[in-house]
PALUMNU-94071 format. One record per residue (C-alpha): residue number from 1; chain; residue in one letter; z, x, y. Coordinates in nm, 2 decimals. Example, Ala and Ser with C-alpha at 12.3 -4.5 7.8 and 13.67 -1.06 7.14 Angstrom:
2
> 1  A  a  0.78  1.23  -0.45 $
> 2  A  s  0.71  1.37  -0.11 $
END
This chain:
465
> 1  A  x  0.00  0.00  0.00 $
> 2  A  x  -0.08  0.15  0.33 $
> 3  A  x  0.19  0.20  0.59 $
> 4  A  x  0.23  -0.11  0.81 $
> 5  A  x  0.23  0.04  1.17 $
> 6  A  x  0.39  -0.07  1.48 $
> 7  A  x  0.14  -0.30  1.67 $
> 8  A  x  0.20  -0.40  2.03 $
> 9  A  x  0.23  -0.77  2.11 $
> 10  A  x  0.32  -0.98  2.41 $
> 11  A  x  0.45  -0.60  2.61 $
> 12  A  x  0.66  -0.48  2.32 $
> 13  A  x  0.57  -0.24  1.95 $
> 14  A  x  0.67  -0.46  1.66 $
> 15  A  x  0.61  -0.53  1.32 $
> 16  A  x  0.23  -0.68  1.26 $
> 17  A  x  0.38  -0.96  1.11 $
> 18  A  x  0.40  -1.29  1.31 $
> 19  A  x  0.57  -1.63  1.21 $
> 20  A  x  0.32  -1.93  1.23 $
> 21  A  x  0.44  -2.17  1.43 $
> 22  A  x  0.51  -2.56  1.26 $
> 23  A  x  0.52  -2.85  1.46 $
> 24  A  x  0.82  -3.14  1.47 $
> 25  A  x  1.16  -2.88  1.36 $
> 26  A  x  0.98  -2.70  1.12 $
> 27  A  x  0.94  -2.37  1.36 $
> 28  A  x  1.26  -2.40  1.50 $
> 29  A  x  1.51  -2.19  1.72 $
> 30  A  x  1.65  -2.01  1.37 $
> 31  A  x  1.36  -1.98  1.17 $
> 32  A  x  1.18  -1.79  1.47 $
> 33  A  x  1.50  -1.60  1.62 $
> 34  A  x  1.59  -1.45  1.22 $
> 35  A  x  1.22  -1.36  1.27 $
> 36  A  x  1.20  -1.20  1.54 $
> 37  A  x  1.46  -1.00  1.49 $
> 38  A  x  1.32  -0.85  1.20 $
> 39  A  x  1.11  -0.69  1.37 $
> 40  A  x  0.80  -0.91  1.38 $
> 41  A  x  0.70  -1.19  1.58 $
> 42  A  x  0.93  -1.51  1.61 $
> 43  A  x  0.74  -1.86  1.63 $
> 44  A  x  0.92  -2.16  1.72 $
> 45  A  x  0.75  -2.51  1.79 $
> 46  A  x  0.71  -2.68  2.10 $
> 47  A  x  0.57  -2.97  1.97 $
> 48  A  x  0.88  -3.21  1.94 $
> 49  A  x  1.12  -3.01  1.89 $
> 50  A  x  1.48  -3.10  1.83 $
> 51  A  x  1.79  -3.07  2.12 $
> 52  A  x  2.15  -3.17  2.02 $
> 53  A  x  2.46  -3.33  2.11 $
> 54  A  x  2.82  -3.18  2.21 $
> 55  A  x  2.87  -3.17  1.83 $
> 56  A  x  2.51  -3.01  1.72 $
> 57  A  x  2.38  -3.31  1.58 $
> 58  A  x  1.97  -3.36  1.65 $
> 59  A  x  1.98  -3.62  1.93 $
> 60  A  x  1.77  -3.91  1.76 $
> 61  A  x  1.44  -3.97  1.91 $
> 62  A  x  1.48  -4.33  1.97 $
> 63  A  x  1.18  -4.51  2.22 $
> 64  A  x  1.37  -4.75  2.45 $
> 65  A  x  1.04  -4.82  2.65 $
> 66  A  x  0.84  -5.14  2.68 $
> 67  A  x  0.50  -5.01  2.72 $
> 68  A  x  0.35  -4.72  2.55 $
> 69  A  x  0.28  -4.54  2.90 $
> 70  A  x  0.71  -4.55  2.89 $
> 71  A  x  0.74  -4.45  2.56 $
> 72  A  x  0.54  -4.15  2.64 $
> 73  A  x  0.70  -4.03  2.93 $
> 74  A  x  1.02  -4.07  2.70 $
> 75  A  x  0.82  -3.83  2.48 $
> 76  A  x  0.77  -3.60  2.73 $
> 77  A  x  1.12  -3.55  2.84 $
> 78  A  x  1.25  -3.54  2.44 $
> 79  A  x  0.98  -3.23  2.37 $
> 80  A  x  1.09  -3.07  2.72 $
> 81  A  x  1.47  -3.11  2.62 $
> 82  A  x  1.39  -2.98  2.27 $
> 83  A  x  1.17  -2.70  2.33 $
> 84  A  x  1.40  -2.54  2.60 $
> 85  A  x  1.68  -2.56  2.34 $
> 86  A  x  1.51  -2.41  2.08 $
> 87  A  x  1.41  -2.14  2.29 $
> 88  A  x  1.79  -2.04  2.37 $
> 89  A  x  1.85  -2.09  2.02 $
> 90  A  x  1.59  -1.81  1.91 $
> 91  A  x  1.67  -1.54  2.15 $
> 92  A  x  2.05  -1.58  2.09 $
> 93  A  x  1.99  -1.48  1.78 $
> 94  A  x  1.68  -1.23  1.82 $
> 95  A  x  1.86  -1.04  2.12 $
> 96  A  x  1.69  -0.94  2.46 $
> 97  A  x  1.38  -0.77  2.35 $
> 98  A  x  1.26  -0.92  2.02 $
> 99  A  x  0.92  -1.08  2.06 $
> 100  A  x  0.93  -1.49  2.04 $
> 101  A  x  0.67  -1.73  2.16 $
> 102  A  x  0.63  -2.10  2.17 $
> 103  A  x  0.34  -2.31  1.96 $
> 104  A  x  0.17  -2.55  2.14 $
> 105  A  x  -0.06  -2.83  2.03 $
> 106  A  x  -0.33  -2.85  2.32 $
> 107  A  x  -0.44  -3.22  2.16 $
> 108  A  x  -0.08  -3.32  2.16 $
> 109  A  x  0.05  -3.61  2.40 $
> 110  A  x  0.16  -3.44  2.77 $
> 111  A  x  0.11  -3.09  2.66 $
> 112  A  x  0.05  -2.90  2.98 $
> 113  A  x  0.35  -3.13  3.11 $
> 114  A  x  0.60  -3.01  2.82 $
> 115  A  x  0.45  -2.64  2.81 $
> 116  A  x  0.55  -2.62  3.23 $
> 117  A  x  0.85  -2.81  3.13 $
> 118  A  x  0.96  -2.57  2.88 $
> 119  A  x  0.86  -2.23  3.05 $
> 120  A  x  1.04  -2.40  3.35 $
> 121  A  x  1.33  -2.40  3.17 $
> 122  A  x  1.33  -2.12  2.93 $
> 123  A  x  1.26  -1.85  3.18 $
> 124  A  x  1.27  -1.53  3.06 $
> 125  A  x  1.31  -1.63  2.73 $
> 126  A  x  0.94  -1.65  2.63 $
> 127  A  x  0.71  -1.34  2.57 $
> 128  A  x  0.42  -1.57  2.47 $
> 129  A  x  0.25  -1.92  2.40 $
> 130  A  x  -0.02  -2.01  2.08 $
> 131  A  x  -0.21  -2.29  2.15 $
> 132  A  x  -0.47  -2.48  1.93 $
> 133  A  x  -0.56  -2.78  1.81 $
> 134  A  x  -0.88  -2.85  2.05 $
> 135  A  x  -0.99  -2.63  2.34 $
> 136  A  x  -0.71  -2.49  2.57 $
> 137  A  x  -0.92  -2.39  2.85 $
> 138  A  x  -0.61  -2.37  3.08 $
> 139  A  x  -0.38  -2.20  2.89 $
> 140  A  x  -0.50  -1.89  3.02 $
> 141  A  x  -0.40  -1.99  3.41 $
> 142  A  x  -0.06  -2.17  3.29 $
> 143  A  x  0.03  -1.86  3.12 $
> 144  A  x  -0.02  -1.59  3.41 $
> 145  A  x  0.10  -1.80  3.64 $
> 146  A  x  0.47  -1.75  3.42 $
> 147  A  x  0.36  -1.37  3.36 $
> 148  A  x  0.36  -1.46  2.98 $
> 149  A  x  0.10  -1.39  2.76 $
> 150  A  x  -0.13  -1.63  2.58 $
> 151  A  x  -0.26  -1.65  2.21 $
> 152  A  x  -0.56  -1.90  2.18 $
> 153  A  x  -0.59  -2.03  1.81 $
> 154  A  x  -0.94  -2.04  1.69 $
> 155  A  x  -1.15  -2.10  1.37 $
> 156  A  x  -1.45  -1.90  1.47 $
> 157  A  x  -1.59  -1.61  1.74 $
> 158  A  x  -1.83  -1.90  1.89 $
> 159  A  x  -1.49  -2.12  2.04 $
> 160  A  x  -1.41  -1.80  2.15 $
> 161  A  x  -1.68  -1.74  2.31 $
> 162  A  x  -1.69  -2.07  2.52 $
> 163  A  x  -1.29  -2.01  2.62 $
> 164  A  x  -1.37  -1.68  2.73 $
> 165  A  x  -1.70  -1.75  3.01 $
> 166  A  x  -1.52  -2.10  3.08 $
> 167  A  x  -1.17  -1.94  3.17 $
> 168  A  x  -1.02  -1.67  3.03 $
> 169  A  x  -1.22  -1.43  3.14 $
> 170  A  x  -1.05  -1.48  3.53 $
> 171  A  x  -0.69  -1.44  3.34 $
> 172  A  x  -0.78  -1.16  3.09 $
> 173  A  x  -0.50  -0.90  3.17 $
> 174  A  x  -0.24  -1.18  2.97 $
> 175  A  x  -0.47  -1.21  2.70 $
> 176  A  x  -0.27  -1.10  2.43 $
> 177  A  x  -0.45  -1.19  2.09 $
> 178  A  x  -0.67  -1.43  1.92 $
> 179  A  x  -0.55  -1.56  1.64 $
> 180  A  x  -0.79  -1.64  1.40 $
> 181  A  x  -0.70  -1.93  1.20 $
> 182  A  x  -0.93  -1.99  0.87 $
> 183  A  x  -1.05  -2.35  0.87 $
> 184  A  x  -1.03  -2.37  0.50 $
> 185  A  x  -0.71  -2.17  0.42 $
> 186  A  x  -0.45  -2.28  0.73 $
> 187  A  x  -0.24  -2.59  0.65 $
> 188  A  x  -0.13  -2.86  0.92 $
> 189  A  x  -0.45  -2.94  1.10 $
> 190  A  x  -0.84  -2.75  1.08 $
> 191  A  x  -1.06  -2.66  1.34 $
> 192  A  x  -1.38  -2.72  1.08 $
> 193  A  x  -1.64  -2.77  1.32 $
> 194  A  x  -1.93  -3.00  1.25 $
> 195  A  x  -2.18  -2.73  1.12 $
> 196  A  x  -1.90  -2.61  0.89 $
> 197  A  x  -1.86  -2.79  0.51 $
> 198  A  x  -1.54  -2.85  0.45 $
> 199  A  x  -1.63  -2.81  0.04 $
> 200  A  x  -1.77  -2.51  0.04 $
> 201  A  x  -1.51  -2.21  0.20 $
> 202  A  x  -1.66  -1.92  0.35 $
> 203  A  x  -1.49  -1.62  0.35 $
> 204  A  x  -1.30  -1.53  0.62 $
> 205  A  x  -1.37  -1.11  0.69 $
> 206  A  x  -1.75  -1.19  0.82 $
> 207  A  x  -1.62  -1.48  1.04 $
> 208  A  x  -1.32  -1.22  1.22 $
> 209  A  x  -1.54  -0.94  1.24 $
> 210  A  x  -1.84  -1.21  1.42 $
> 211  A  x  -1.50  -1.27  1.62 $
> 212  A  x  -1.43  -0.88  1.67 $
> 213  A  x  -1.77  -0.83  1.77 $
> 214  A  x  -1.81  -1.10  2.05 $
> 215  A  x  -1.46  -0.96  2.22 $
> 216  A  x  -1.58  -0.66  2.21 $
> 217  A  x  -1.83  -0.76  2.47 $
> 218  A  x  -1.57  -0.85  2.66 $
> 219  A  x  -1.39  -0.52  2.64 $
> 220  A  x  -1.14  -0.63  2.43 $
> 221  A  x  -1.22  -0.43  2.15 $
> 222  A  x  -0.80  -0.30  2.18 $
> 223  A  x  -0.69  -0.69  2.18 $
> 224  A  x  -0.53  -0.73  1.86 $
> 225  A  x  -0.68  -1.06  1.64 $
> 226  A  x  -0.40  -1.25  1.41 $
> 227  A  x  -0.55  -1.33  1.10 $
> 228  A  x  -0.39  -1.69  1.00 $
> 229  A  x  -0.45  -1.89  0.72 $
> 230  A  x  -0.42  -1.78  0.32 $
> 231  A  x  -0.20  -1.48  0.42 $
> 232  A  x  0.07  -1.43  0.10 $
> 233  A  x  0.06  -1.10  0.09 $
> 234  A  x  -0.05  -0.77  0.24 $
> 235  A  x  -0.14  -0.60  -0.11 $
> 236  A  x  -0.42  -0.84  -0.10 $
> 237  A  x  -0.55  -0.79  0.25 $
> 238  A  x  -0.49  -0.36  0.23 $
> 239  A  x  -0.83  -0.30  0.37 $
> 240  A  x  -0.81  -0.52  0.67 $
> 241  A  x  -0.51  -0.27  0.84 $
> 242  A  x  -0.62  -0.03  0.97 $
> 243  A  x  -1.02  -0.11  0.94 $
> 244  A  x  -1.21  0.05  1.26 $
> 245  A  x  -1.45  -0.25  1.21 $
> 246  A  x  -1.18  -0.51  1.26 $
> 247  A  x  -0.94  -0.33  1.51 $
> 248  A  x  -0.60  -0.37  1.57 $
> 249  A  x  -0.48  -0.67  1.30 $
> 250  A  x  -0.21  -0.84  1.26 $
> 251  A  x  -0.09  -1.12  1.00 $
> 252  A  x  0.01  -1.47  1.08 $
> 253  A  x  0.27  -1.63  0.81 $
> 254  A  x  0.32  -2.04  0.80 $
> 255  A  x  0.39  -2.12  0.45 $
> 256  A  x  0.63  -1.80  0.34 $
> 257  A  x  0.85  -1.91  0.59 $
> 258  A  x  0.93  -2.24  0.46 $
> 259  A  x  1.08  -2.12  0.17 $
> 260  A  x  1.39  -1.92  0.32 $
> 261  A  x  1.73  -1.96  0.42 $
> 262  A  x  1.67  -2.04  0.76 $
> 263  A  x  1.41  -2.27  0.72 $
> 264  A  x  1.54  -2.65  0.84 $
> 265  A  x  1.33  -2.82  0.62 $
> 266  A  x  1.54  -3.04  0.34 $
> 267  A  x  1.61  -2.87  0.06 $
> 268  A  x  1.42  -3.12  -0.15 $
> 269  A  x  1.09  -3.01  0.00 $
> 270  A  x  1.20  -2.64  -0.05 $
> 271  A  x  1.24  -2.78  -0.47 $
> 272  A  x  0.91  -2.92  -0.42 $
> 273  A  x  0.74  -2.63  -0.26 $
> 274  A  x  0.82  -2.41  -0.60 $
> 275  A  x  0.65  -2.70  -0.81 $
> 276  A  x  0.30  -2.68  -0.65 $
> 277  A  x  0.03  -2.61  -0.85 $
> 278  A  x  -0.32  -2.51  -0.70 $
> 279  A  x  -0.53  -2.80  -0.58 $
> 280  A  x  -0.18  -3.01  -0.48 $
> 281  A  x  -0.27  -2.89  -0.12 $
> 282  A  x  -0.60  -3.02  0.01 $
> 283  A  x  -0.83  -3.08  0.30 $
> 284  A  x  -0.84  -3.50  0.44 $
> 285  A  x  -0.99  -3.60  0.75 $
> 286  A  x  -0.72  -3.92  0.76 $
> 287  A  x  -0.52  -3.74  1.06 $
> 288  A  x  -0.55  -3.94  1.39 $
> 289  A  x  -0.66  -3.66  1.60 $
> 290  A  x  -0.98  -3.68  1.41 $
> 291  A  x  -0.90  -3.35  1.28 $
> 292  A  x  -0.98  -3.21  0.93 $
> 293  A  x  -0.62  -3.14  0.80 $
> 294  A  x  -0.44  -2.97  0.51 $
> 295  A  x  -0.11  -3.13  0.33 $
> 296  A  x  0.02  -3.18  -0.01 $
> 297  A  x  -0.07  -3.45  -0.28 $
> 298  A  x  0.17  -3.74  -0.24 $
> 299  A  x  0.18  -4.08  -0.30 $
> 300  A  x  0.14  -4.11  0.09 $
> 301  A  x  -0.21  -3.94  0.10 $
> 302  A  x  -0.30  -4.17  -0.22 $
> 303  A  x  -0.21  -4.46  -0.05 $
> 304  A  x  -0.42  -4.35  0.21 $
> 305  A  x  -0.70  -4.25  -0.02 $
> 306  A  x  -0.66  -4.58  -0.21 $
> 307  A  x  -0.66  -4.77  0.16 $
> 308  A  x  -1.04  -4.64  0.27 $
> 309  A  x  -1.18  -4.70  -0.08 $
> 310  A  x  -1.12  -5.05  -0.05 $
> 311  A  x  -1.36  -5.09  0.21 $
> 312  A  x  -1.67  -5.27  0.30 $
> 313  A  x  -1.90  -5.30  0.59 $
> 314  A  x  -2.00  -5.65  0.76 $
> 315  A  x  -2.16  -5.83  1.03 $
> 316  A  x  -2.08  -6.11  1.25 $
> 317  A  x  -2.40  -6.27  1.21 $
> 318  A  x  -2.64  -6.25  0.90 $
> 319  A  x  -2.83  -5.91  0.89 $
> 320  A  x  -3.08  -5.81  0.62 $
> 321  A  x  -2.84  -5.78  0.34 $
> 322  A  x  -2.53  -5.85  0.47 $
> 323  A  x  -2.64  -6.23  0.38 $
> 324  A  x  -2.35  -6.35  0.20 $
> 325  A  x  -2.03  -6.51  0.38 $
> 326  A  x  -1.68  -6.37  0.27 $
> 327  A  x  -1.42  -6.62  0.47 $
> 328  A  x  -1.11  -6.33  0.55 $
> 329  A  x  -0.81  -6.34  0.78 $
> 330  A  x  -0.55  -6.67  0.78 $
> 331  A  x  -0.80  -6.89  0.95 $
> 332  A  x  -1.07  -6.83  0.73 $
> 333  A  x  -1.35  -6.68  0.98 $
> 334  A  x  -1.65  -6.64  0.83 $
> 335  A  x  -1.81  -6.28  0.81 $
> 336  A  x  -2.14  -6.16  0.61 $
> 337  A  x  -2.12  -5.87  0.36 $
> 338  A  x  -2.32  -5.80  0.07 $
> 339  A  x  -2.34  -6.04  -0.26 $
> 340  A  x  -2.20  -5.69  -0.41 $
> 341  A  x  -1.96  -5.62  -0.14 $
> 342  A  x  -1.86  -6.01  -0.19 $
> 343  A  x  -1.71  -5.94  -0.55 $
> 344  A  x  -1.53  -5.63  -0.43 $
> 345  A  x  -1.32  -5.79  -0.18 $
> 346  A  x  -1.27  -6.07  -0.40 $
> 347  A  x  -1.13  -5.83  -0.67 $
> 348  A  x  -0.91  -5.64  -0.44 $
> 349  A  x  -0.73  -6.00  -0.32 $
> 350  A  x  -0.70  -6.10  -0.65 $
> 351  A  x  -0.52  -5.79  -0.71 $
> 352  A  x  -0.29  -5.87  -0.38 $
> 353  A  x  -0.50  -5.72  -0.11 $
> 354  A  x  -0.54  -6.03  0.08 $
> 355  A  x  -0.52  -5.83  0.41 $
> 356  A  x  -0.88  -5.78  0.55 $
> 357  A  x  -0.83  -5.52  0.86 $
> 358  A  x  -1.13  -5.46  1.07 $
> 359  A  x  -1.23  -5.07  1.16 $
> 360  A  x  -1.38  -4.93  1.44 $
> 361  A  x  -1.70  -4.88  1.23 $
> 362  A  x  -1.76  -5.22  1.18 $
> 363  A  x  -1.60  -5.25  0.82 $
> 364  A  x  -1.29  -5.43  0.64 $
> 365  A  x  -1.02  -5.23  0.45 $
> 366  A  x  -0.81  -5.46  0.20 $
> 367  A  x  -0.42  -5.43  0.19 $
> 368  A  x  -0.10  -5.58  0.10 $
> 369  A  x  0.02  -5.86  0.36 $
> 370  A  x  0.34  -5.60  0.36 $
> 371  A  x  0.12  -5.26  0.44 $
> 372  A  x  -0.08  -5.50  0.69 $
> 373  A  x  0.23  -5.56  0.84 $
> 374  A  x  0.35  -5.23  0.86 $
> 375  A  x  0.06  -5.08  0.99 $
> 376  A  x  0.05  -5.32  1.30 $
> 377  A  x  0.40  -5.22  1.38 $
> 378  A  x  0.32  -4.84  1.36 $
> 379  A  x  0.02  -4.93  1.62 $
> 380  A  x  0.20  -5.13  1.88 $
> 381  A  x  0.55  -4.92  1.84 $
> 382  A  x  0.28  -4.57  1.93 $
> 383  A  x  0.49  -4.35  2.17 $
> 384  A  x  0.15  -4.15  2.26 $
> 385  A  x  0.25  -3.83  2.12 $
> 386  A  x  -0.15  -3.73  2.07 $
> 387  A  x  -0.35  -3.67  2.41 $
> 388  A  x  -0.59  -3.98  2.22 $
> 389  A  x  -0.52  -4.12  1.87 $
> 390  A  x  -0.75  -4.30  1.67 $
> 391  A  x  -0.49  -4.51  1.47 $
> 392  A  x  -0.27  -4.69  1.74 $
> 393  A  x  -0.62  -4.66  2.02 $
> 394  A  x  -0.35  -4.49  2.26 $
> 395  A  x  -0.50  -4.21  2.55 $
> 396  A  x  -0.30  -4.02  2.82 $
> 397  A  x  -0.61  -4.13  3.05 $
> 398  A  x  -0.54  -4.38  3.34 $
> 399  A  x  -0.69  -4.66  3.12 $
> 400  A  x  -0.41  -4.57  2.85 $
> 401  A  x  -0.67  -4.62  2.56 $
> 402  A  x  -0.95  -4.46  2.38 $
> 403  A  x  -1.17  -4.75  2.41 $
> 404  A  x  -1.21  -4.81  2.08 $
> 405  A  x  -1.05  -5.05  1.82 $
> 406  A  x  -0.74  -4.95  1.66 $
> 407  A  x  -0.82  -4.76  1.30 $
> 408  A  x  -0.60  -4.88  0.99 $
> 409  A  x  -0.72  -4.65  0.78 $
> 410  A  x  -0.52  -4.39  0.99 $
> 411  A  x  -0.14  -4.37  1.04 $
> 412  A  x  0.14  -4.29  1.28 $
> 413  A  x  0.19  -3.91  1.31 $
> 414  A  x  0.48  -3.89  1.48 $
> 415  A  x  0.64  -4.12  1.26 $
> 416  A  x  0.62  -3.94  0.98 $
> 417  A  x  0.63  -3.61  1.08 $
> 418  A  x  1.01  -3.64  1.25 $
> 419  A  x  1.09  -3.86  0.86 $
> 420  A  x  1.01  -3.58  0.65 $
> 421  A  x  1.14  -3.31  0.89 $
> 422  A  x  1.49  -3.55  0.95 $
> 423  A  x  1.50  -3.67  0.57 $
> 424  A  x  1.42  -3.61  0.23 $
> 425  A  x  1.20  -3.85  0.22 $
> 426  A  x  0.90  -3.66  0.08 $
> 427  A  x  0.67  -3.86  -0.15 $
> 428  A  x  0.59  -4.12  0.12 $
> 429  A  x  0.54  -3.89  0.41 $
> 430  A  x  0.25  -3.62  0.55 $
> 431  A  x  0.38  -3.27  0.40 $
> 432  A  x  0.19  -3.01  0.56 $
> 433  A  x  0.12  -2.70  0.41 $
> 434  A  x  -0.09  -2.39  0.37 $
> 435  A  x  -0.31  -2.37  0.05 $
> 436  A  x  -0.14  -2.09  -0.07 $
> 437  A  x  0.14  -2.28  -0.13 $
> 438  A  x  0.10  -2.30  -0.48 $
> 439  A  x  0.21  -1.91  -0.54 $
> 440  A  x  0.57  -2.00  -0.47 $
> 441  A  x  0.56  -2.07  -0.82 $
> 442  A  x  0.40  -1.81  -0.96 $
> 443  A  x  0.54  -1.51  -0.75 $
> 444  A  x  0.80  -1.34  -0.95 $
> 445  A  x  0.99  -1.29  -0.63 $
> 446  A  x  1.11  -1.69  -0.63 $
> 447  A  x  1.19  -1.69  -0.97 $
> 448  A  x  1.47  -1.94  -1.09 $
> 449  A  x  1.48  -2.09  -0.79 $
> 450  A  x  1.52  -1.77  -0.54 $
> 451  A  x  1.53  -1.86  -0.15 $
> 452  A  x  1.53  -1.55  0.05 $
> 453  A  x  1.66  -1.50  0.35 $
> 454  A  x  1.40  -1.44  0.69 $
> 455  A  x  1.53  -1.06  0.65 $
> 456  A  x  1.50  -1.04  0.29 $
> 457  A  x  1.17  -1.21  0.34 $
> 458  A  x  1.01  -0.96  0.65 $
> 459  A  x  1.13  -0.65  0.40 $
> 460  A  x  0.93  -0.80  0.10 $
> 461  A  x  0.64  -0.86  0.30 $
> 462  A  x  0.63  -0.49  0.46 $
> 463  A  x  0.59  -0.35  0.03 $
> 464  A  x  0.27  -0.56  0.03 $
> 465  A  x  0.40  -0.84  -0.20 $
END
């Protein structure tokens, strides 16, 4: 294994080794602080994160608001309150000059408002920001104007490309990586572009160097790139460090981390996490940001699975061969599908989904009356935490909606993303994950059950297994 050296990050030498950062209290102010100081780079999220009461308690993030523009701005103030304790949290226990920055989702509900609000009130405590999820073109300005640096996420050197000429380029001196996050290996959510087939993986050393290449024609050829996504261990990636074609590399870490002591996930989704087999983690495009994104298996991603494939399209009037009338809803209104489509749906209420919810795309899905139910809640209770969302309709714009009808066959992401990260409730809610997440039960290291600590973990990782 070839000697991991020092790499300088955000103004300081450490460890190549940086902590992904996990939305809703799965980064948090421990994970990323025990992180940091070991040497490499602590990641704590700002997306939601949790603040506490006199007695350390999470403070419940309970929506008192009428409207959803309330709700939001309730949001807003929760994620401000939560990121700045985190923050203090982390660099307690990292000490003055460890290395700890703050994820950000850019697609997320209010983010420029809860980044300000959280560098506002963690000054000094930051050395950097990651944002993804979409195009952060102002990251850049937000980020010098705190004398921080900044860590765009991207999936490939052409996104790149368009951040640098639109912006970064007047705010390169805080430029203080890329990290390169493989669409096909990352967990939580994928920046597969259109061009890119989410069934057949390309390999990611082409794709960084195409990266490498196109910042070098910026003169950032001495910028380091974080390669995220797939990472387990260094053994594996020995002729990335210290490769004159790739420069300066460092290695990004989501999924290892969930599987120490520090971690404040629930220790049933730690069990779980050593019971993964490959293929448990997979790529769905049910997430309401419209993004691809990767999670584990569960009887909630079957549900949803099970929810599109009973679906049909119709018309309102009859259309070639959408000839046949299907009567749906509780006052019978007539709609026209095909004679085929006509036994389907009949087939799926006989089997007690007699709930016909209309899509933005002009079809029916078929559910219980008690999933129908549900999901209607889950859309009028939205709290905009997405900057739009395709399952409640909600937008941060001045018109406070996407425009479009709201889509059942998505679901609440906030929801249940605080229930799995609050609870043990794991077979009915999204559980993110990298798909390398399988190897916690095949790496020797986690045998009969091992959790190591963040320390333990950093020194294992520095041996190249």
């Amino acid at each position: 294994m070839k000697t991991l050296n020092p790499l300088r990050i955000s103004g300081r030498e450490v460890l190549p080794l940086v902590e992904g950062g996990k939305g809703i209290s799965v980064s948090n102010g421990e994970s990323s602080g025990a992180w940091a100081k070991a040497g490499g780079v602590g990641t704590f999220s700002g997306v939601n994160a949790d603040s506490y009461d006199a007695e350390g308690r999470p403070i419940p993030q309970i929506y008192h608001g009428k409207t959803r523009r309330e709700r939001h701005e309730e949001l807003v103030a929760y994620a401000i309150a939560g990121g700045v304790t985190q923050a203090q949290i982390a660099r307690d226990i990292a000490g003055p000059d460890a290395r700890l920055h703050v994820n950000i989702l850019w697609e997320m509900g209010g983010a420029e408002r809860v980044l300000h609000g959280v560098l506002e009130g963690a000054k000094g405590l930051v050395n950097g920001v990651t944002c993804g999820a979409g195009m952060p073109y102002r990251i850049a300005q937000i980020a010098a104007n705190y004398g921080i640096w900044y860590y765009p996420i991207v999936s490939s050197a052409r996104a790149f490309r368009a951040l640098w000429k639109r912006a970064y380029h007047k705010f390169s001196d805080w430029l203080g990586g890329v990290v390169y996050e493989d669409p096909w290996l990352a967990g939580g959510h994928n920046g597969l572009s259109n061009s890119e087939d989410p069934r057949h993986p390309e390999p990611p050393f082409p794709r960084v160097l195409a990266l490498r290449e196109t910042m070098r024609e910026f003169g950032l050829e001495h910028t380091p790139i974080v390669m995220a996504g797939g990472v387990w261990n260094l053994r594996e990636w020995e002729d990335w460090i210290g490769n004159p074609e790739l420069g300066p590399i460092a290695f990004q870490f989501g999924t290892r981390p969930l599987l120490t002591q520090e971690s404040p996930i629930s220790d049933a989704w730690k069990k779980r996490l050593l019971t993964l087999k490959p293929g448990d983690v997979y790529l769905n495009k049910f997430s309401p940001t419209g993004f691809y994104s990767s999670a584990v298996r569960n009887a909630f991603l079957i549900e949803l699975h099970e929810r599109s494939a009973r679906q049909i399209a119709f018309t309102h009037e009859p259309i070639g061969e959408h000839d046949t009338e299907l009567k749906v809803g509780p006052r019978g209104r007539a709609v026209f599908v095909t004679a085929a489509d006509k036994q389907h749906a009949l087939a799926w209420m006989n089997q007690g989904f007699t709930e016909a919810m209309r899509t933005p795309d002009s079809t029916l899905i078929f559910v219980t009356p008690e999933r129908g139910r549900q999901i209607r809640i889950d859309q009028v209770e939205c709290m905009g935490c997405l900057s739009a969302c395709s399952f409640s309709n909600w937008s941060q714009n001045e018109e406070g909606t996407t425009g479009r009808k709201a889509d059942p066959r998505s679901f609440c992401i906030q929801k249940t993303l605080q229930d799995i990260s609050h609870s043990e409730s794991l077979d009915h809610n999204l559980m993110f994950a990298g798909h390398a997440a399988y190897r916690f039960a095949q790496d020797p290291y986690y045998a009969n059950g091992f959790i190591p600590s963040v320390k333990d973990l950093v020194e294992r990782l520095q041996t190249g297994d």
